[in-house]
Structures are given as C-alpha cells and as structure tokens.
C-alpha positions in Angstrom: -60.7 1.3 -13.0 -59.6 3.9 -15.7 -61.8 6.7 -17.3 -60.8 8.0 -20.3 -61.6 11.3 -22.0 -62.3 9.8 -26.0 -63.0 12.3 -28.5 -65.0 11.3 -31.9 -67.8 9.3 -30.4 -70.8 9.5 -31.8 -73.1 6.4 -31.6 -73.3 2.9 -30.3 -70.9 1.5 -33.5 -68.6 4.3 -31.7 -68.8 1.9 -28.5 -68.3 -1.1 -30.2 -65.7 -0.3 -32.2 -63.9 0.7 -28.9 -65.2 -2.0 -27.0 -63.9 -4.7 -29.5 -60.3 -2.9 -29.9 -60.1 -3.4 -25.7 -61.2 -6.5 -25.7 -59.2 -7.8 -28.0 -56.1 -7.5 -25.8 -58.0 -8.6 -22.7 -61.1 -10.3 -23.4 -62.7 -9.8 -19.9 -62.3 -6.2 -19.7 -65.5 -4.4 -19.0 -66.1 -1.2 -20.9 -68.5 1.7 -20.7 -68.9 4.9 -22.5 -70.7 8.2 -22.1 -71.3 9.4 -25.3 -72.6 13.1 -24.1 -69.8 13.7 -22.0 -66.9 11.3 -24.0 -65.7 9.5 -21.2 -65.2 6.1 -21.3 -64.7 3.7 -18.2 -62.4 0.2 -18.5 -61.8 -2.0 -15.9 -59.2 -3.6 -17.5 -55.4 -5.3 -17.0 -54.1 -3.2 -19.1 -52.0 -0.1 -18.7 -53.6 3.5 -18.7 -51.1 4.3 -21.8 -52.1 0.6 -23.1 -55.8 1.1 -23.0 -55.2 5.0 -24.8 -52.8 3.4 -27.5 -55.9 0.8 -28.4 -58.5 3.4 -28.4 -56.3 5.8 -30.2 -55.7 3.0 -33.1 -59.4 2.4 -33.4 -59.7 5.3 -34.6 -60.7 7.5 -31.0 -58.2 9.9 -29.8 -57.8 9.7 -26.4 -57.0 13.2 -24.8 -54.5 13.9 -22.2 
C-alpha cells in the first residue's frame, strides 16, 4: 500500500480525475483520498515513482 502526499485537491472530480489516471495503468488498483489532509492511498502494482508520475500528469503534484 502507498500513501501519497497530492497537492491541488479540491473536490470529488479531484478524486476521479486521479482515480481514472491510476486506473488506467492498472485497472484493479484501489484508490482513496483525503481531501483535508491531501493524502491519497493506492494499493496498486505499480511503482511508488510510477503511481507519483501518473498523479503528477493528471494534473496533481505529488510532493516528495
């Protein structure tokens, strides 16, 4: 499981927009988000640096 520190979330589109750009590399990853404290939680196949390089292209930054 992976948590990630995402700036630039502000709403549930916010989710799905990240959501979908996960997914779309690996289809059965399951993906939550805290909007209050920007942290969002994959349990994924993909890589840590995979998973921020998605996010990051979708228009999140994910921060180090």
């Amino acid at each position: 499981m992976l948590s990630l520190k995402v700036s630039g979330m502000t709403c549930g589109g916010c989710i799905n927009a990240v959501t979908r750009a996960v997914q779309a590399q690996d289809p059965q990853a399951k993906v939550q988000a805290d909007l209050a404290g920007q942290i969002v939680t994959l349990e994924t196949t993909l890589s840590a640096a995979q998973a921020s390089q998605l996010i990051t292209d979708a228009g999140f930054p994910v921060i180090q």
